[in-house]
VEXBAMAR-141776 format. One line per 3 residues: number of its first residue (from 1); for each residue x, y, z of N, C-alpha, C. Coordinates in Angstrom, 3 decimals. Layout:
BEGIN
NUM	X Y Z X Y Z X Y Z ~ ...
***
This chain:
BEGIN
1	62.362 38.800 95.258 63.162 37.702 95.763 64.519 37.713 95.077 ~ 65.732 37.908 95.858 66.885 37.464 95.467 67.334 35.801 94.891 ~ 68.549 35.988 94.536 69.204 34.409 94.247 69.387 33.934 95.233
4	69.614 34.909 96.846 69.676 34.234 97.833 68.806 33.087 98.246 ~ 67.731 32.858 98.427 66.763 31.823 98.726 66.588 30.716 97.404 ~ 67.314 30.556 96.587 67.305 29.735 95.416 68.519 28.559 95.891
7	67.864 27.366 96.238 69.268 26.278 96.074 69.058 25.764 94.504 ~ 70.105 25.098 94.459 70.807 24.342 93.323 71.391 22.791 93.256 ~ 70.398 22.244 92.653 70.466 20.247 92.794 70.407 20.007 91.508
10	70.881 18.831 91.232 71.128 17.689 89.801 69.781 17.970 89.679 ~ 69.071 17.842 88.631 67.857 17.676 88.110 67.013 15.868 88.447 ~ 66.445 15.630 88.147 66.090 13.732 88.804 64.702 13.822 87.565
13	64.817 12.555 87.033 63.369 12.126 86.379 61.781 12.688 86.378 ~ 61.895 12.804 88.245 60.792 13.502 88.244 60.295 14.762 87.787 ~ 61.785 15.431 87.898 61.489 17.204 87.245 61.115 17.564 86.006
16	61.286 16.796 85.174 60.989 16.964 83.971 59.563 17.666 83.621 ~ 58.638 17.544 83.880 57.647 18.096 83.601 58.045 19.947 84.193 ~ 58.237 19.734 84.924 58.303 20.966 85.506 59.766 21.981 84.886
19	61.023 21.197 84.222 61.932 21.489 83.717 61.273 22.047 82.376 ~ 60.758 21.660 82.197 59.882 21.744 80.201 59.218 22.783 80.251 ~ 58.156 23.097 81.662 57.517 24.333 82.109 58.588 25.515 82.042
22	59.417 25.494 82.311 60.398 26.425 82.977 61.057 26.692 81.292 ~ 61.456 26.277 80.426 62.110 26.083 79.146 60.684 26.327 78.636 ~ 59.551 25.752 78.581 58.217 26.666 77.241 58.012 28.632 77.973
25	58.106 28.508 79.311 58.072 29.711 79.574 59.025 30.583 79.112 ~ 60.428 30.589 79.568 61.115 30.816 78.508 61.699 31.565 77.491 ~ 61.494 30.332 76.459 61.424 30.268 75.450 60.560 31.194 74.720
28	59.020 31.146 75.040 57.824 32.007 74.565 58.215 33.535 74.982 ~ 59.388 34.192 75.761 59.917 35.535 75.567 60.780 35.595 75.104 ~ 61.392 34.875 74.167 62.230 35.295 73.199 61.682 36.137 72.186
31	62.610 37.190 71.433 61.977 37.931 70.663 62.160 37.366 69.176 ~ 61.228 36.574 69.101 61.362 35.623 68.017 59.336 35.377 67.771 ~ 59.232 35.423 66.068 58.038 35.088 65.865 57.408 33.985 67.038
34	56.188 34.309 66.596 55.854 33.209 67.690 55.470 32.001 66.711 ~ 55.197 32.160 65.287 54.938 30.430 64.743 56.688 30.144 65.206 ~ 57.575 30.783 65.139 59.024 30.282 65.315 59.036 29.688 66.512
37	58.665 30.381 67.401 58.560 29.857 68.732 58.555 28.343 69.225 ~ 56.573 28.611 68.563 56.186 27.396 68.788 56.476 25.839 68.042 ~ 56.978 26.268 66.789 57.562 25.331 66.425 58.879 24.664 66.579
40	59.426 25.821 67.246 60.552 25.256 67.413 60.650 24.177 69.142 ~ 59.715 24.767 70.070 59.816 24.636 71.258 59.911 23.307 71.719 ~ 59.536 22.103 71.062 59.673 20.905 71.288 60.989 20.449 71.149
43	61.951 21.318 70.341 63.331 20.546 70.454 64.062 21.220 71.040 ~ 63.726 22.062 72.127 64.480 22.843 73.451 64.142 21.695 74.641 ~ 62.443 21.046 74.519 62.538 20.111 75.600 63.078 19.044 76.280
46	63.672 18.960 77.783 64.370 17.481 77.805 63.529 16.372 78.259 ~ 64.088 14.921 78.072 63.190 14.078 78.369 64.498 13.108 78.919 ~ 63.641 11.826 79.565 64.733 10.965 80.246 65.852 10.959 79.679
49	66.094 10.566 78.443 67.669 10.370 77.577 68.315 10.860 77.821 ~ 67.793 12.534 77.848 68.683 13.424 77.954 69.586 13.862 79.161 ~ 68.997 13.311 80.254 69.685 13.017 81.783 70.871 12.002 81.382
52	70.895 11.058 80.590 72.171 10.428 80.559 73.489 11.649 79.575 ~ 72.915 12.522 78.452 74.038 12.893 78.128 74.185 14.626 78.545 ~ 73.628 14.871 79.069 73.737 16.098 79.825 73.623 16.379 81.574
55	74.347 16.938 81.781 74.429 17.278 83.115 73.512 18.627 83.445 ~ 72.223 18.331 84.090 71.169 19.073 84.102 70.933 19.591 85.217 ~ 71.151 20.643 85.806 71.402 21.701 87.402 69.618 22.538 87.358
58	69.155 22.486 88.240 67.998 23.220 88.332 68.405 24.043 89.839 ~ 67.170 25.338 89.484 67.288 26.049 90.460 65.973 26.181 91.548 ~ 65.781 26.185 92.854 64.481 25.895 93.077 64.491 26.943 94.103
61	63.121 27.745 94.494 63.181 28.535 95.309 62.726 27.718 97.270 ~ 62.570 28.269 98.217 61.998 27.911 99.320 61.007 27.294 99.334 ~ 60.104 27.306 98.459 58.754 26.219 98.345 59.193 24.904 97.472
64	60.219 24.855 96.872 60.692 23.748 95.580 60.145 23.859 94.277 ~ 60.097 25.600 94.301 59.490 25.583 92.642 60.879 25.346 92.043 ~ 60.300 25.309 90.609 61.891 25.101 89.955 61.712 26.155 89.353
67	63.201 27.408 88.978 62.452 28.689 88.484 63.791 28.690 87.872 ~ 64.559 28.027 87.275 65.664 27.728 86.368 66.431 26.969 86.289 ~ 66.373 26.876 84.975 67.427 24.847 84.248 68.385 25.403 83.683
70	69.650 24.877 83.577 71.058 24.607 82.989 71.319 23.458 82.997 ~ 71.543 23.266 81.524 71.939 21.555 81.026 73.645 22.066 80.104 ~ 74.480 21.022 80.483 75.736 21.152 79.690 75.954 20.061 79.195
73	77.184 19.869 78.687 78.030 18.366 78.258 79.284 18.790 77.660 ~ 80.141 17.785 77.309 81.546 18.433 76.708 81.269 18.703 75.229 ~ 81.882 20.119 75.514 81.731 20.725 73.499 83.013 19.895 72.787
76	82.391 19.747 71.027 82.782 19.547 70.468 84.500 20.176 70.024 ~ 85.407 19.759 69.716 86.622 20.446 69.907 86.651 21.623 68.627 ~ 85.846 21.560 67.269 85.603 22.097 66.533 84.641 23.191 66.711
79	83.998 23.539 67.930 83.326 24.615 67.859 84.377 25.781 69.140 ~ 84.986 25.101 69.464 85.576 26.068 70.490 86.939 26.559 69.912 ~ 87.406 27.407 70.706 88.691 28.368 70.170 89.853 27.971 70.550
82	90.725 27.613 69.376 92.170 26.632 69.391 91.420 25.836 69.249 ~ 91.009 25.171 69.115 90.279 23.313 69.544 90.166 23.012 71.056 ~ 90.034 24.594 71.594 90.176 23.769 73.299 89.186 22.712 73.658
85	89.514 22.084 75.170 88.408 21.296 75.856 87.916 21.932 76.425 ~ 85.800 22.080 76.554 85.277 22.813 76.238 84.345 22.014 77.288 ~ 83.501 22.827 78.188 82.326 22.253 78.586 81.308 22.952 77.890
88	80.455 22.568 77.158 78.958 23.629 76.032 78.027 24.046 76.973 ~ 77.805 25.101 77.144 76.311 25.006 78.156 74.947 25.271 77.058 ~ 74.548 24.172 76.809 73.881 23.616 76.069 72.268 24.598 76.599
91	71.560 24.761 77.712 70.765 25.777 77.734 70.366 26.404 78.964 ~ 69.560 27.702 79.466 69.784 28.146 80.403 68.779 29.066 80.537 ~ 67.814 28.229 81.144 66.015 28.666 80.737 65.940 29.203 82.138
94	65.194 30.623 82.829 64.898 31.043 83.812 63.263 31.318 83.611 ~ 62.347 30.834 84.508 61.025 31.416 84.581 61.331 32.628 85.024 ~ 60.075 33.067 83.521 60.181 34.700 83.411 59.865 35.770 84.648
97	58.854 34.865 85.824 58.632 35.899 87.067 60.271 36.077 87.487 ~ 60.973 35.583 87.487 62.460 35.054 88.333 63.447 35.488 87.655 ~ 63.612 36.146 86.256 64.382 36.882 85.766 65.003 38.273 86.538
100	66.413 38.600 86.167 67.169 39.520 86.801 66.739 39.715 88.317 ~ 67.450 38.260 88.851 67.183 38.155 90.323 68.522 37.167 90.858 ~ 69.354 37.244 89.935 70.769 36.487 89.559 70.254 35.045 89.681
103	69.384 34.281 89.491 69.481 32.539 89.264 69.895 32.374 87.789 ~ 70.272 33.349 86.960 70.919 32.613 85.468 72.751 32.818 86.533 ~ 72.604 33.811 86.888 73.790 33.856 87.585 74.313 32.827 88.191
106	73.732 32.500 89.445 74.162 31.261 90.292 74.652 29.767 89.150 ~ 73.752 29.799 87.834 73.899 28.777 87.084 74.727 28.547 86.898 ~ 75.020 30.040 85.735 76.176 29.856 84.926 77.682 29.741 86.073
109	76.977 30.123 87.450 79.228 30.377 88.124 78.923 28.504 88.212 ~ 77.771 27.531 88.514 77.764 26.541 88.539 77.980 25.534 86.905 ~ 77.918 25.923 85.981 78.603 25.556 84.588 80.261 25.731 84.851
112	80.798 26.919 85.390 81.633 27.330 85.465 82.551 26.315 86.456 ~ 82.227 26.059 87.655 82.285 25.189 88.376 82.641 23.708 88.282 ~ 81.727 23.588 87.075 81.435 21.963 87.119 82.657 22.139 85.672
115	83.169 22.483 84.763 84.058 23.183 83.580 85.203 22.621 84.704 ~ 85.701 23.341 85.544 87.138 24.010 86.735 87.408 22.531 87.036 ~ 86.622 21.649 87.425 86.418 20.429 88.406 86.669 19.200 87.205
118	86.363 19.638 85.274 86.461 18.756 84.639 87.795 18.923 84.075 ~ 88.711 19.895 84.112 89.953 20.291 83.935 89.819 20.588 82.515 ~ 88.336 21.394 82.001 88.373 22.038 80.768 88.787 23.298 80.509
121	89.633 23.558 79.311 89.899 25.203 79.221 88.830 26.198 79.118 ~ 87.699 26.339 79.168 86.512 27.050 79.064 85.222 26.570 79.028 ~ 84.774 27.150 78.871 82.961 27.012 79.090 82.486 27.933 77.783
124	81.908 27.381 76.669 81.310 27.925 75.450 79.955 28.207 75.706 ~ 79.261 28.572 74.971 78.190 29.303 75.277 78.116 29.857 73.796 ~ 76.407 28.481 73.500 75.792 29.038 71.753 74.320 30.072 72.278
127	74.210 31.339 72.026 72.840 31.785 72.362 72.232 32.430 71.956 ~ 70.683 32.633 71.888 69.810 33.313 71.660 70.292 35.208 71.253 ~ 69.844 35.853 70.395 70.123 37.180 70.801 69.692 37.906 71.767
130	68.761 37.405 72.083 68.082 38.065 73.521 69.254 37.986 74.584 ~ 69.924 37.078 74.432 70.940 36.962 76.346 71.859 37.455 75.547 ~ 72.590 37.970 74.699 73.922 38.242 74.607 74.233 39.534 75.624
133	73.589 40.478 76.090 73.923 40.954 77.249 74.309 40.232 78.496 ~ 73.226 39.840 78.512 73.553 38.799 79.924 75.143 38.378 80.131 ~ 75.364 37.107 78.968 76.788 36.468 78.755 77.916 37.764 78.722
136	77.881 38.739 78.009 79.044 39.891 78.038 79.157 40.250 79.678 ~ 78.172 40.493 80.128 78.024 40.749 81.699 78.364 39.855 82.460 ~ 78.040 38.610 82.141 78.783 37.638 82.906 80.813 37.369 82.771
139	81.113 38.376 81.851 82.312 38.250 81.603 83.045 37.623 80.547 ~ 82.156 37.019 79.552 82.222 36.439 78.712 82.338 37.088 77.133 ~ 83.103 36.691 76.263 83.631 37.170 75.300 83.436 36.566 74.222
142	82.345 37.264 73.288 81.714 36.739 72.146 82.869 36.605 71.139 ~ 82.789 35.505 70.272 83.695 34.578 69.167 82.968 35.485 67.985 ~ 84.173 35.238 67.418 83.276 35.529 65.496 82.835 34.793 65.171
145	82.505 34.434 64.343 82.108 33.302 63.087 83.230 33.043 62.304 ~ 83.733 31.848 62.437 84.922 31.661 61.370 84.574 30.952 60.446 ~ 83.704 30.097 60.644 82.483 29.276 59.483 81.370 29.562 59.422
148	81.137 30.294 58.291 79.135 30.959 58.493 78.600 29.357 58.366 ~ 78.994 28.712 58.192 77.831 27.445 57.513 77.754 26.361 58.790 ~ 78.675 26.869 59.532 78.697 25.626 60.605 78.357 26.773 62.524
151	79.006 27.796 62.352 79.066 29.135 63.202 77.807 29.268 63.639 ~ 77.587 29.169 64.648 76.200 29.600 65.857 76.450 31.290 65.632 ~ 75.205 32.110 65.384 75.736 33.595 65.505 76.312 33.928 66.267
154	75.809 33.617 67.644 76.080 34.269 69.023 76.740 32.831 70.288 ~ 78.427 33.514 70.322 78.894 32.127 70.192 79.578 33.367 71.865 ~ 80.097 32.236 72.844 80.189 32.880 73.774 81.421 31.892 74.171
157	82.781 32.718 75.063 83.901 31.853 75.552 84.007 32.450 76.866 ~ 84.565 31.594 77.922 84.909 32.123 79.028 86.219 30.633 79.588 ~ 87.484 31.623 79.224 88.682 30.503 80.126 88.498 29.946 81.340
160	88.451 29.064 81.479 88.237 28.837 82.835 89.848 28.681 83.817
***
């Protein structure tokens, strides 16, 4: 299955269970211990609150599975480059059957999108080592670390 048959809607209250599915799946292929995993996996999950401070895009195929989440909000002016205004894309979970089938794709041009429309200079991007291919491929241009103590390793910019 292509990205073709995948639409793209606001996320709603109800998804949540199924958003959390999609983020423990995941998550559990990262190449990361798995006590790391699992301990960490509860603070990747979203819950109602988090619909008020993030803008949460899911991807759903022809039946209404949901087979990938992207949540953003405006980055901090201190993590982005110059101090620009920054939309963060905070995370960008694809169920693993649904990988390299472009729905991280469709996401991220929709981060990108929703960035263009907020009249921010870029779209940041903190991530996993596992996607730093992905993000370079998407066109995106990994940051140094200018503060190890505050510096995400894998820090990602794209001008919008």
């Amino acid at each position: 299955m292509s990205a073709s048959g995948i639409t793209l809607r606001s996320a709603r209250t109800t998804d949540l269970d199924n958003i959390n599915r999609v983020v423990s799946s995941a998550v559990m292929c990262w190449n990361l211990p798995d006590r790391v995993k699992r301990l960490s996996l509860p603070s990747y999950h979203y819950n109602e609150l988090d619909l008020d401070h993030f803008q949460l895009i899911i991807a759903e195929d022809q039946q209404k599975n949901i087979t990938g989440v992207a949540a953003w909000a405006a980055a901090d002016t201190k993590d982005t480059p110059a101090n620009c205004k920054a939309l963060l894309l905070h995370g960008l979970y694809i169920e693993p059957l649904f990988q390299h089938k472009g729905i991280g794709r469709q996401l991220l041009l929709a981060a990108e999108r929703a960035a263009h429309a907020a009249h921010y200079d870029g779209l940041l991007v903190k991530a996993q080592d596992d996607a730093t291919g992905f993000f370079l491929a998407q066109g995106m241009q990994k940051l140094a670390i200018e503060n190890s103590s505050r510096d995400y390793a894998n820090r990602f910019w794209k001008s919008i």
